[in-house]
N, C-alpha and C positions, 0 to 999 in steps of 0.2 A: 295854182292848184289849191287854194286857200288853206297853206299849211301853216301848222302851229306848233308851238312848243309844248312840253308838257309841265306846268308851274311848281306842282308837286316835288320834292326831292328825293333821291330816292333812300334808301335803307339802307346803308352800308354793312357788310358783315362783320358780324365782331368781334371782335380781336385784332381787327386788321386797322395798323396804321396808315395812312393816306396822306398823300401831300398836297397844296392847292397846285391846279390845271395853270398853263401858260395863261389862257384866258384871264380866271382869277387875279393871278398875280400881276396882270396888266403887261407881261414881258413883249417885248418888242419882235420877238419869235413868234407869239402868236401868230402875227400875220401871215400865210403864206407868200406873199409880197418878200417880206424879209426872209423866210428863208429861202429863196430863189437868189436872191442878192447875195445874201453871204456866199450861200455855194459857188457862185458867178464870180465873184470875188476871191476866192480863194488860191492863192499861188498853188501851181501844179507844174511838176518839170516832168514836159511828156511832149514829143514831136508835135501831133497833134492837137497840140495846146488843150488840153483836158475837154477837148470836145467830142459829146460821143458819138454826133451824126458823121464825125469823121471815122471815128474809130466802125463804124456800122459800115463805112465806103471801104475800108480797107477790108474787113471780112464777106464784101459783095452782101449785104445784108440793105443795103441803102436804098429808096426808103424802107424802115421797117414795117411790114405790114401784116395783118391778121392774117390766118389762115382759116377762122371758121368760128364757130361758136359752139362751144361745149358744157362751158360754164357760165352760170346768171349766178352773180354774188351780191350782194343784197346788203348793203352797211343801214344799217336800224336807226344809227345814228350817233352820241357820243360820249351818254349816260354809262357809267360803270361804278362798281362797287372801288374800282384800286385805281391809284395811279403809279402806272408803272413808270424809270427812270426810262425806259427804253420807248414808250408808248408813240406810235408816229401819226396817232390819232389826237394826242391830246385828251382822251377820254379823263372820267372822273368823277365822284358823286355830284361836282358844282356844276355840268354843264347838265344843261336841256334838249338840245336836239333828240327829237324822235321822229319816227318814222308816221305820219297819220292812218286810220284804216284806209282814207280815200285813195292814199298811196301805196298801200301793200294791195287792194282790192285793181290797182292797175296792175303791178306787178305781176297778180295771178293770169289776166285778162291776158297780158301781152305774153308768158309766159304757156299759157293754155292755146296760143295760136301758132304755137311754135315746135320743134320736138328736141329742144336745148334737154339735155339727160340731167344735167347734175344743178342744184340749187344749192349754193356756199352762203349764208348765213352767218354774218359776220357785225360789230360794233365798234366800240363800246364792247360792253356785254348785253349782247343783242338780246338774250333773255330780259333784260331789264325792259326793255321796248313793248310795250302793249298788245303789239302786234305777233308779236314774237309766234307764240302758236298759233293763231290762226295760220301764219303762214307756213308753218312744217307742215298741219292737218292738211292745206289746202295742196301744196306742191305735191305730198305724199298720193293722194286722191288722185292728181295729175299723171302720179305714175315715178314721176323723178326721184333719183338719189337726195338727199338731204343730208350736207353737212351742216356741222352748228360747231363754231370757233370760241369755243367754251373755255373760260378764265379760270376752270374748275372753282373757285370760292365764291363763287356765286350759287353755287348748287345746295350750300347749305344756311346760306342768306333766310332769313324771316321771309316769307312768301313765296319762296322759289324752291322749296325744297321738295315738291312734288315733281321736282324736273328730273328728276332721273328716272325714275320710272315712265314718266310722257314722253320722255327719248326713246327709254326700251321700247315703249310700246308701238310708236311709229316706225322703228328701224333706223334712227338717226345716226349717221357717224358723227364721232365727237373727236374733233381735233382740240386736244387741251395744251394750254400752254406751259412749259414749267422749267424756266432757263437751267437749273440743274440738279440731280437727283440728289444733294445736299442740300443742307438750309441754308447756311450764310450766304452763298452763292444765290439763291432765287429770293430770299429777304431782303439782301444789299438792292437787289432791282427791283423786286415787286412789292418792297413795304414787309414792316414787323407782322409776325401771324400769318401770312400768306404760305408758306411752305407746311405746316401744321394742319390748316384748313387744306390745301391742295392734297395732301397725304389724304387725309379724312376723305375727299368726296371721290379719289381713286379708289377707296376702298367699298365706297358704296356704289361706283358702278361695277368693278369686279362681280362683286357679289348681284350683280343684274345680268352677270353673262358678258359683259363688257371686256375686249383683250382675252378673251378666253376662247376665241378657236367656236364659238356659236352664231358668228352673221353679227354680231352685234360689235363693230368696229371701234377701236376708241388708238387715235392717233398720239404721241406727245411729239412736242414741238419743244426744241430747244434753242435759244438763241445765245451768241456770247453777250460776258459781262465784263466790258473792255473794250477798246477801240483796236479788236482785231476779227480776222475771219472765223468761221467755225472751221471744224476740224473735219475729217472726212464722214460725211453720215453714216457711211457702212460701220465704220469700227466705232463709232459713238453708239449708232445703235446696238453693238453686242454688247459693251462695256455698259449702259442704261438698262440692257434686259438683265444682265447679272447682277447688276448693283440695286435697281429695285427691289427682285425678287428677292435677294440677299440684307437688304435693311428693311423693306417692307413688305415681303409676298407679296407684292400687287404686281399684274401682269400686265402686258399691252402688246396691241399687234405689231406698229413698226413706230420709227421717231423719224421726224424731219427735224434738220439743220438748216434755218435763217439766219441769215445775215442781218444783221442791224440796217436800216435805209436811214441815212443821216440826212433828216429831217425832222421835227417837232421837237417834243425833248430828248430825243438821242441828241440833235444836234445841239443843243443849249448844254447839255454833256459834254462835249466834243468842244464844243468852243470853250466853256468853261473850266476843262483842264485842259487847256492846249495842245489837245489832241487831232484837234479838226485837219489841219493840213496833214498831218501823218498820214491819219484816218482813208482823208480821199487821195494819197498820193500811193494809199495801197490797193485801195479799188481800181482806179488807173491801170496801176503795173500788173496788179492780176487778171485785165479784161482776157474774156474768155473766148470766141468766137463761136464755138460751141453751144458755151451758157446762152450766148448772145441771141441763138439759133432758135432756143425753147423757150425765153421767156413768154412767163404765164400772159402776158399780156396778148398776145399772138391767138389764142383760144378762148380767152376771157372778156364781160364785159362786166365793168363795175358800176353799179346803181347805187344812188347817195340817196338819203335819207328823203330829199324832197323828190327825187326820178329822172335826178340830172344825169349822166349818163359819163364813162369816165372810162378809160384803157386800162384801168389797175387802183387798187383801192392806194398807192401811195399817190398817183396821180389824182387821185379824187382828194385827200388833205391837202395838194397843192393848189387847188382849184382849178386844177388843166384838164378842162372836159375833151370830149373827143373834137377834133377838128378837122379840118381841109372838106368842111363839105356834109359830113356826118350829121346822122340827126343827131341833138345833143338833150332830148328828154324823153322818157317814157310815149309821153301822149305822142310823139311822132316815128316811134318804133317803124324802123325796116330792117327787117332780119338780112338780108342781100347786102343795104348797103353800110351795116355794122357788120357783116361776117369777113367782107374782102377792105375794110377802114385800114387809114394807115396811123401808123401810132404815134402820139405827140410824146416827144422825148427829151430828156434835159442831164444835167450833173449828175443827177440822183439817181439817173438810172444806172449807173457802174455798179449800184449795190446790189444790181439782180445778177450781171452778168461776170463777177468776180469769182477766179479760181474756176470750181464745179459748180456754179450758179445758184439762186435762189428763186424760190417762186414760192406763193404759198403751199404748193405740195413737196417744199424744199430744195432737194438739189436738183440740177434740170438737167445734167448728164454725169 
């Protein structure tokens, strides 16, 4: 599709500390290769020897397969302002992938043939991508919902600080991320300065109508900081509406609760305080049948940066495109035989289907 990188680097916002990307530091994690290994490797005491296509037979879920297509989520690429310890993207200022026009101009194409409702916008900080708005303007036009998975500190970044207003004015919901409504808790994981800056550009979408009861949605997202599960979303989210409003007036509509997917640098985390077997030996023992039932993949198709095509965007940093048959790029789009696809699935997926499950619209029962 003659794609390219973008050479330029970007702008990082300031104040905010940053660590070098797996890539950078050359770690042996980078690979998705190795992290398929280690997980594969990893002792697990569980009848069915920590296999999940087994655990999927036991809940009559086997194989797992789609049930339709709702959502087109669209990763721009892997440029971001932070690096988070948690990040299962690897994102960062040092990396380059981006998304080309040539490749967002198909995404509209195949997207305009179809009547998929909702467009999830997601990176990196997908705002950093070039494409970034042409693609809310164009999906908008089409009619579609528009999420945009917004890091919040990029909102007040050098260049980008027009973006809250260009969200209000298309109706974007903005799912922001911000692991907790204290600072050492979202510092310790997303870098110095990032909780000070993430306050700030909540305060500037409030004051846009943002979380405030007008059409104009603004989601948070909290994950843990630890090598354990989140805690029930319902009572986090009453316990995060009182405690913002109460340290910062700032308002929002509801919170989702992620699970960490122990892969990139979570897991380089994980391994690195010897945490990793606990880790997935509690994903195991909390599989869900349930969770198992609604993960996002099942409704979802993930689009990578060049239009390779993927069951979920953690499967797309593993490099495990869709398979058994599936088109596996844009330019061969079949809505039919991606709506009824069966899903390729490995270790890493216990992290969707643990406890009350995960998906990027949080818990999945």
């Amino acid at each position: 599709m003659g794609e390219r990188t973008h050479d330029a680097p970007p702008t990082p916002s300031a104040k905010i500390k940053v660590r070098p990307t797996l890539q950078r530091a050359g770690a042996a994690l980078a690979e998705p290769a190795a992290q398929l290994a280690l997980l594969a490797a990893t002792p697990i005491q569980d009848e069915r020897g920590g296999n999940f296509d087994r655990h999927l037979e036991r809940a009559d879920l086997y194989p797992l397969t789609a049930t339709g297509l709702d959502i087109f989520q669209l990763n721009l690429g892997r440029v971001c302002n932070q690096t988070c310890v948690h990040c299962h993207v690897d994102a960062g200022p040092d990396r380059r992938e981006n998304m080309t026009h040539e490749t967002a101009e198909l995404c509209m194409r195949v997207l305009a043939a179809t009547d998929i409702p909702t467009v999830d916008i997601t990176g990196g900080a997908p705002e950093m991508c070039p494409e970034f708005e042409y693609l809310v303007r164009e999906s908008r036009r089409l009619g579609r919902h528009v999420m945009d998975r917004c890091n919040l500190t990029i909102l007040l970044a050098p260049r980008y600080e027009h973006l809250p207003e260009f969200l209000a004015e298309h109706d974007v919901e903005i799912v922001c991320s911000l692991p907790h409504y204290r600072k050492l808790s979202t510092d310790k994981q997303r870098g110095d300065g990032v909780y000070d800056a993430s306050i700030e550009a909540l305060r500037r979408l409030n004051a846009l109508g943002y979380g405030k009861g007008k059409g104009r949605r603004l989601v948070l997202v909290t994950n843990p900081v630890g090598a354990y599960l989140p805690a029930g979303q319902g009572s986090l989210e009453a316990e995060w509406k009182r405690e913002m409003k109460r340290l910062h007036d700032i308002d929002f509509d509801t919170l989702y609760a992620i699970t960490n997917m122990p892969i990139s640098r979570y897991l380089e985390w994980l391994e690195g305080t010897d945490n990793l077997g606990v880790y997935m030996q509690r994903l195991v023992d909390a599989f869900n049948p349930g969770a198992a039932a609604g993960v996002m993949c099942r409704n979802t198709l993930s689009v990578g940066w060049q239009g390779e095509l993927y069951d979920c965007d953690f499967n797309q940093m593993l490099g495990l495109e869709v398979g058994y048959g599936a088109p596996r790029h844009l330019s061969d789009f079949d809505l039919e035989a991606l709506a009824g696809r069966r899903i390729v699935t490995g270790r890493h997926c216990f992290g969707c289907t643990a406890g009350a499950g995960s998906s990027c619209g949080g818990e999945t029962v």
